[in-house]
C-alpha positions in Angstrom: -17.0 9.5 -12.8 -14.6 6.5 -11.0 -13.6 4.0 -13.9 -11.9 0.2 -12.8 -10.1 -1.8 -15.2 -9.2 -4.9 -14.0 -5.3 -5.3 -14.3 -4.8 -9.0 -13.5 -3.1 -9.0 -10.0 -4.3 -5.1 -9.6 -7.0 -2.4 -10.7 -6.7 1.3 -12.3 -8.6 3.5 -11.2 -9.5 6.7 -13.2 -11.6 10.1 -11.7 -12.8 12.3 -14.0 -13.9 15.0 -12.1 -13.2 18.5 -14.4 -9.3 16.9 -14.6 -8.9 12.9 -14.7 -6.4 11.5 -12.1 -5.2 7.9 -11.9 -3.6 5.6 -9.6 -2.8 1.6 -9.0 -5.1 -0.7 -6.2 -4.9 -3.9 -4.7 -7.6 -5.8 -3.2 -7.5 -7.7 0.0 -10.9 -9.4 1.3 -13.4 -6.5 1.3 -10.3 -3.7 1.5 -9.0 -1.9 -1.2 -5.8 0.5 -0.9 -5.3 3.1 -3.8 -2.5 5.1 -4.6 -3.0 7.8 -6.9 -1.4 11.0 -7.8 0.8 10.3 -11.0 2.1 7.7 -13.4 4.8 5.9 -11.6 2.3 5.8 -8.5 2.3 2.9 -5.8 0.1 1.4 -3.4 1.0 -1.0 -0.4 -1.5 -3.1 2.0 0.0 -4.1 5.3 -1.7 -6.8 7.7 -0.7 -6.3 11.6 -0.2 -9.9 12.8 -0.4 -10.6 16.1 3.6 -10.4 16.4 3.9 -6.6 15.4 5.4 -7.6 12.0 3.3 -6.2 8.8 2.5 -8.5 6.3 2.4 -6.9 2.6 1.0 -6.9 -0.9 2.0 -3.9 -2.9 1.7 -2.6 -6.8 2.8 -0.2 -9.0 0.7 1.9 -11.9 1.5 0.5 -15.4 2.5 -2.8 -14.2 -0.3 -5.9 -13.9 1.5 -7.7 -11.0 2.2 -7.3 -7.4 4.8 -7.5 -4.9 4.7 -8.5 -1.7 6.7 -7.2 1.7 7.5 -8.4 5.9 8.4 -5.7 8.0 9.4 -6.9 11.3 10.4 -4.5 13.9 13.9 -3.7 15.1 13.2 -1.4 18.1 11.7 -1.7 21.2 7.8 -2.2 20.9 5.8 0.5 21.4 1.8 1.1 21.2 0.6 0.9 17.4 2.9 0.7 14.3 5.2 3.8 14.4 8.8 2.5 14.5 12.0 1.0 12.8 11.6 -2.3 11.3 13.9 -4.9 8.4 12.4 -5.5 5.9 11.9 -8.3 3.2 10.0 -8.4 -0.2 9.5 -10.1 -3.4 9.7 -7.5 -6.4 7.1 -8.3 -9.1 9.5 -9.8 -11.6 9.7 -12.7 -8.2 13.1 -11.3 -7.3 14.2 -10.8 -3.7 15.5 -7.5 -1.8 15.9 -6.4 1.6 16.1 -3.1 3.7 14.7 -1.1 6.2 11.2 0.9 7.1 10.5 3.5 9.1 7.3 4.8 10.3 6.8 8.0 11.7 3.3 9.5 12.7 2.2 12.2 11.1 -1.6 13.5 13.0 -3.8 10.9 11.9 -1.8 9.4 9.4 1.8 8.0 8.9 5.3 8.5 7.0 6.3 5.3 5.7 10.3 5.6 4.4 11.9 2.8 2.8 15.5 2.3 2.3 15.7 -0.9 0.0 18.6 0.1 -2.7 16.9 3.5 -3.3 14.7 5.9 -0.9 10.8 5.4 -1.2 8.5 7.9 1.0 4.9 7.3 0.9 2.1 8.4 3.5 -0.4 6.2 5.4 -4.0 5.2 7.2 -4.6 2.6 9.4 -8.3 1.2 9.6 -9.0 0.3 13.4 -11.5 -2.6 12.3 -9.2 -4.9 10.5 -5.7 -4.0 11.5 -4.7 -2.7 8.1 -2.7 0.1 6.6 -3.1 1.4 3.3 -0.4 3.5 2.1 0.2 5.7 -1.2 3.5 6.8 -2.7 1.6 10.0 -4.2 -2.1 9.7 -2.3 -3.3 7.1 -0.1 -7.1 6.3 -0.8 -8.5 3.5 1.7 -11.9 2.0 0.9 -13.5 -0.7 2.8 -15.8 -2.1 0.4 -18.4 -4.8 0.8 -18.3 -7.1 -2.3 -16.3 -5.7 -4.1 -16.9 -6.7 -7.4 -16.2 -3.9 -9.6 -18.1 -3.5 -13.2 -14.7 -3.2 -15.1 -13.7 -2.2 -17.8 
């Protein structure tokens, strides 16, 4: 059994599948990234623009809001996303920070590290079809849903 409640800016999710696990989602469009694993969990949706920067929107478990994020890349381009780039976010209390991102690949995912104050390790996905990444801080679940309009709770 998969249970949404609507969070304002994000959604829970709950299985209950013998044991009930729980993480955080955002929706972008017809996407939606979930991280799930444990309380504390966090979820972040990147958009490749045409530039090589990422573009974005990220949440938390236990909070209603998002964040949001710009990576832009330091090092010398290379095919697809693995690589160093600054960073630049908006918490979801509105304040700024800044730092760095690295992404490493890992088989057919990634390993996203952030250095923004403290060190944040998460692992990734990217969907071919819209240029997106989905990326966990426990689990990374990626779902590409058409109307998405979730019977909530």
């Amino acid at each position: 059994v998969l249970n949404i409640t609507d969070r304002d800016e994000v959604y829970q999710f709950a299985w209950e599948a013998g044991t009930t696990s729980e993480g955080v989602g955002i929706q972008q469009d017809d996407f939606v990234a979930v991280g799930y694993g444990a309380q504390g969990c966090a979820v972040i949706s990147y958009r490749v623009q045409p530039d090589g920067s990422l573009q974005g929107l990220w949440g938390v478990y236990g909070h209603n809001t998002t964040g949001t994020e710009q990576a832009v890349r330091t090092d010398s381009p290379t095919p697809g996303i693995a690589g160093a780039y600054n960073i630049t976010g908006t918490n979801m209390d509105g304040s700024a920070y800044r730092g760095k991102l690295t992404i490493t690949p890992r088989g057919d995912a990634y390993q996203f590290v952030w250095e923004a104050g403290d060190t944040f390790r998460g692992i990734g996905i990217q969907t071919v079809i819209s240029s997106r990444l989905g990326m966990g801080m426990m689990k990374p679940v990626w779902l590409r849903l058409m109307n998405f309009n979730p019977m909530v709770s």
